[in-house]
C-alpha angles and dihedrals in degrees: 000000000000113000113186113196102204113203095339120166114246100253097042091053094045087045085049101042090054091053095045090053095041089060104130087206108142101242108018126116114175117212095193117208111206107203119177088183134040087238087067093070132088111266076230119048103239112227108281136062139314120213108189111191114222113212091184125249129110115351096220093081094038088049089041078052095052093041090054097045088051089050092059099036119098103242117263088359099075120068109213110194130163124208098216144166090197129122133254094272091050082059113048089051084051088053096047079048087062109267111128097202139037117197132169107234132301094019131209139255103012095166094061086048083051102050094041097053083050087059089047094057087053127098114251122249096026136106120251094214092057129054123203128194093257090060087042083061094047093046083056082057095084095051093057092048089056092048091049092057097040118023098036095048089075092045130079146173117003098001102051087053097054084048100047087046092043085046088049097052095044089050093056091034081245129188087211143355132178135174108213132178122214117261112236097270085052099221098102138038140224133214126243092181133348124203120199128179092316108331144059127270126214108258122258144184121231132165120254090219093138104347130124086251092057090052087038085059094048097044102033090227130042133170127172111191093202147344094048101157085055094059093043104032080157095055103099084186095062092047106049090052092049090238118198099161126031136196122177141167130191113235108223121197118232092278085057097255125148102246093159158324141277117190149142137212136197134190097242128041120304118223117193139176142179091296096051085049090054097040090052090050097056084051092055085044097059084045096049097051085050095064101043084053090053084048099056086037085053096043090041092053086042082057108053084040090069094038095051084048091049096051090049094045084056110092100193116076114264131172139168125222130203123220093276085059090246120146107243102161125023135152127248086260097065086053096044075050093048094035097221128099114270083246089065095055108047124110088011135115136217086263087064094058119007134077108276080244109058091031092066091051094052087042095056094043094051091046083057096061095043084051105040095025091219126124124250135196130197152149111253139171119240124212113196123200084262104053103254118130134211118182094214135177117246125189113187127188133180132247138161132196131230097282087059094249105148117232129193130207131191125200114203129209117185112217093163092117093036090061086049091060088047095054088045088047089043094051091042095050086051093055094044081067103052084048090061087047092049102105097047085047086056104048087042085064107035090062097063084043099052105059083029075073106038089043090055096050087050093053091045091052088044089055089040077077128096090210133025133198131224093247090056101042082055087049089044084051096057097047094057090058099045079055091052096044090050093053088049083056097046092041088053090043088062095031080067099045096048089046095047094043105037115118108214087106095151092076118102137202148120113310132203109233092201095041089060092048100057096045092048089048090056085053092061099024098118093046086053102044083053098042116026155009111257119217123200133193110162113177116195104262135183119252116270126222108252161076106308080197090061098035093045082052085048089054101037092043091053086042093054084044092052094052089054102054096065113092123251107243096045107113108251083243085063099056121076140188125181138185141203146167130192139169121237132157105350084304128111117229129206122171127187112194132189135170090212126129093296131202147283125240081245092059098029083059086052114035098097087055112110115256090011102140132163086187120106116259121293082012097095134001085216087236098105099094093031095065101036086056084056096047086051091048094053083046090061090256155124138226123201134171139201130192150148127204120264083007113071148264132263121204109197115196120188123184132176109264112230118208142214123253096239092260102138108246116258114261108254109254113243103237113263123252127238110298115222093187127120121328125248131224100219128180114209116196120194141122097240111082089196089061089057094052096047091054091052088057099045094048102026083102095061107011145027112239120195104194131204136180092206134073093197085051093050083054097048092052091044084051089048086057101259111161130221131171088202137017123196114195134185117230106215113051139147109264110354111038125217092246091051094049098056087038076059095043105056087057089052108037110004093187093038081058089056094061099051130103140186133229130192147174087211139337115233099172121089092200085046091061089039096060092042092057096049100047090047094230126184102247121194112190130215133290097035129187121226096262099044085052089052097053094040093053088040087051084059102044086051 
């Protein structure tokens, strides 16, 4: 008999454990547990008796403790017994807790409680002194019991079916057990293991159609003592076996439902009592849980399955961070994104792959929505292991799971090639209106021209002369500065129309509004003069922070749109635009005024949508204000309008003023006189033999100037030993270009390199500007004046 003394004090278990070995009961023999903790003790109560010690204190922990130890006792078997000083009421609320007897310590007799729990573990109806072959199967039971609690908890799957039905079969001295779940039509059943005299089977599948299982399904519990194979002639199972006695159970999931069997068969008859009953229960317990914990495997990995489909049928990049801000799911699209395997991503953060700079963005934004728990949206540049850059959408959200742990995920759009048509819209809307400006550009041009070249033709008759007279010389005089006067037109003219179509629209600085507003009214100067009064108000303003390029297509764009609304047949003296721009309150004002057609409020509601036009077709693409609302909103900006039918309509643009920081501005510097210091041996490179002569004109006073058309030529001379204290060079050229000469040059001659500079009438070329600006170079653009040409060439020789 095994006696367990719970919590007991030393001298009273060692008191107790004297008096439990002197019982002079014939057959009892006590093997006494001491346990200090309740860890120490058997997840199943062995057979025998539990003695739990009271040391007094509050009765709700004494009666936990009771309620826990018959919850893990096996029935009669256990003896459950507290040693208590309580009264009767303690004790009755101890006894509704579980314990079957209350003693005051050190209790007494403990030889005749003994002897009567051993009575209790015997079969009734047969004598203690002999043991048949029936008791010597029950006395296997509690074996199997303790293999069930212990050497079955560490085991799963597979394995822990074979053993439980191994364990089964040993418990009842079997021929055969199996434990089986129903196939989804639920009229057969499938094996999970199949134990057979002493080995496994492999597992099978058969129907239920007329077999004990089937009986054992529909009952819940089914036991045929003998003659099994005559009740089930169909049962192969049975047959084959050679089945003579037959136990089986059902096997329900958590909702109650019959998912399986357990059950066991011998040769001979099967007797079974309560016990049996119970013993095969808490098998069909352990193989029930095992199940349900295959089914949440198999719907957890269902689970991740569909997540993991989900994530792949979504186009768009999407990823999931932990706390740490460490990717730990992501679709295929965020690594084509990345451009990296997912492999490759996984358990890392933004530090591990991105530029410093971008990941502590990403970082900061993400920490935001795991401290506030509020979404977030914005455009972003993405920077992948490779170099290349997106600029990419990402919307981000918090979750947590059940266990609280906060989760982020992050949605991507990539909008890289969207930005890239903009940019193309924005630029073609730009040059449509150039092109509608076209004519007045043109005549703007061809003035000037014309008496440039009348001019020219009178002054090569007057040198065709052997003498000249002081009238004519002052004639000659004034025709050279008109001359002068008509190329400064023509210079600012283009000046105007490269600034307001470049397309480097991504640079930003402080703008002169008013700046912006004379070049783009030359623009549209002739169209004005012809239709129109023009009406000016400029205010001094403070510079705005922008793009001049975009500001100067949001002017000239209001200004074309104000032209056309005037009906044709108003006289020009009728039609009127005026502007004005005003400071107030830290903000920047612009107003462009007509007294055109005007609109109605149904236009007025649509006109910033995108391809919205009132204009006939292949008039207007209906972008133009579109895109010049979203210029002034990446300028920090807004754009209103106001305007009544058959009166006129009003554009107010406002833009944060941005101030200077105090510093008095620099006095301007008087331009220098003519130098008549050393002269300077200066090298000019350039295709068009007419701009080297011209430059020797305008320096032979102060320099000498060799001039070349070719690059290669300029780098054979240097290599003969040829000196020079400055080189200017054009960049674009036929052959040899002005970036890869100087790329050849400072092989060649490092501190001659120093001393070069380029020149251009435009620079088409985005490496071109790329190289200028990282080299630093000195840059003189076409057409030049004499004294811009000196300085520039005295910066060099410096």
């Amino acid at each position: 008999m095994q006696v367990i003394l719970l919590m007991m004090p030393p001298a009273m278990g060692e008191e107790l454990e004297r008096r439990l070995h002197s019982t002079k009961a014939s057959g009892v023999e006590c093997e006494v547990l001491h346990a200090r903790e309740l860890e120490r003790v058997p997840d199943l109560l062995p057979p025998g008796l539990v003695v739990v010690w009271d040391e007094g204190g509050p009765l709700e922990p004494l009666a936990a403790l009771c309620r826990h130890l018959d919850a893990r006792r096996f029935f009669a078997r256990t003896q459950l017994l507290v040693l208590t000083q309580r009264n009767a009421a303690g004790c009755e609320a101890l006894a509704q807790a579980g314990a079957d007897e209350c003693l005051a310590p050190p209790g007494e007799p403990w030889g005749a409680r003994l002897v009567a729990l051993q009575r209790r573990l015997k079969p009734r109806g047969e004598p203690p002194a002999a043991m048949s072959s029936q008791e010597f199967r029950r006395s296997s039971l509690e074996p199997s019991f303790q293999a069930l609690m212990s050497g079955f908890s560490a085991i799963a799957g597979d394995e822990m079916f074979r053993g439980l039905v191994a364990q089964l079969g040993s418990a009842f001295h079997g021929v055969g057990a199996l434990v089986g779940v129903l196939t989804e039509e639920q009229d057969t059943l499938r094996t999970l293991a199949f134990w057979s005299e002493d080995h496994f089977e492999e597992n099978f599948t058969f129907p239920l159609t007329g077999t004990a299982h089937q009986e054992a399904l529909r009952r819940g519990f089914f036991h045929v003592p003998e003659g099994a194979r005559m009740y089930f002639p169909s049962d192969r199972t049975l047959s084959r076996l050679g089945t003579g006695g037959y136990l089986g159970g059902v096997l329900r999931d958590t909702k109650g439902r019959a998912v399986g069997v357990l059950a066991v068969g011998r040769r001979g008859a099967l007797a079974v009592d309560r016990k049996d009953h119970v013993l095969l229960e808490v098998f069909a317990a352990r193989a029930e849980a095992e199940l349900e914990r295959l089914h949440a495997e198999a719907e957890l990995v269902q689970t991740r399955v569909f997540l993991r489909n989900f994530l792949e049928a979504v186009p768009d990049p999407i990823f999931i961070k932990d706390r740490t801000h460490r990717w730990i799911i992501l679709n295929s699209a965020f690594a084509r994104v990345m451009g990296l395997p997912m492999e490759k991503l996984v358990d890392k953060t933004d530090y591990d792959l991105l530029p410093a700079h971008e990941a502590a963005l990403f970082w900061e934004r993400d920490e935001q929505v795991f401290s506030s728990g509020q979404p977030n949206e914005h455009e972003e540049r993405l920077t992948d292991p490779s170099g290349n850059t997106r600029i990419v959408i990402t919307k981000k959200a918090l979750f947590t799971v059940m266990s609280g742990e906060p989760f982020l995920i992050a949605i991507i759009r990539d909008i890289t090639e969207a930005r890239r048509m903009e940019t193309q819209l924005q630029l073609s809307e730009r040059m449509a209106s150039v092109g509608t400006l076209a004519a007045g550009v043109a005549h703007e041009i061809n003035n000037p021209l014309a008496y440039i070249s009348s001019n020219l033709a009178f002054l090569a008759e007057q040198l065709e002369q052997e003498t000249a007279w002081a009238e004519q010389r002052a004639e000659m005089r004034d025709a050279v500065q008109e001359s002068l006067e008509g190329t400064r037109r023509v210079r600012l003219i283009v000046q105007d129309l490269k600034s307001f179509s470049r397309a480097d629209d991504e640079s930003q600085g402080l703008v002169d509004a008013h700046r912006v507003i004379q070049g783009s009214l030359r623009l549209v100067r002739n169209e004005l003069e012809h239709r129109a009064q023009l009406s000016l108000e400029l205010n001094a303003v403070p510079p705005v922070l922008g793009n001049e390029s975009r500001l100067a297509q949001v002017i000239v764009n209001l200004l074309v749109n104000a032209l056309q609304a005037f009906a044709p047949e108003r006289l020009a003296g009728d039609n009127r635009i005026r502007i004005v721009t005003r400071a107030e309150a830290e903000r920047v004002h612009i107003k462009v005024e007509d007294n055109g057609q005007g609109m109605t409020p149904e236009v007025q509601r649509r006109i910033f949508d995108p391809f919205f036009t009132t204009k006939p077709v292949g008039v207007g693409t209906g972008l133009g204000l579109s895109i010049c609302n979203t210029i002034i909103q990446g300028m920090g900006g807004s754009i209103e309008v106001e305007s009544v039918p058959g009166v006129g309509s009003t554009f107010h643009l406002n833009f944060p003023a941005m101030r200077d920081s105090g510093r008095e501005p620099p006095a301007p510097q008087k331009p220098a006189g003519p130098r008549k210091g050393p002269r300077r041996r200066v090298l000019l490179i350039d295709d068009e033999p007419a701009v080297g002569a011209a430059v020797r004109r305008l320096l032979y006073e102060f320099h000498e100037i060799h001039s070349v058309q070719d690059a290669r030529e300029a780098l054979q001379l240097i290599h003969r030993g040829e000196r020079y204290d400055a080189i200017l060079c054009d960049v674009m050229m036929k052959g040899m270009s002005g970036v890869d000469f100087i790329l050849e040059l400072e092989n060649l001659s490092p501190e001659l390199a120093r001393h070069t500079g380029l020149m251009s009438a435009g620079i088409f070329s985005e490496q071109a500007r790329a190289f200028i600006a990282a080299r630093g170079l000195d840059f003189l653009r076409k057409p030049f004046e004499r004294e811009g040409l000196r300085l520039f060439v005295e910066r060099l020789c410096g």
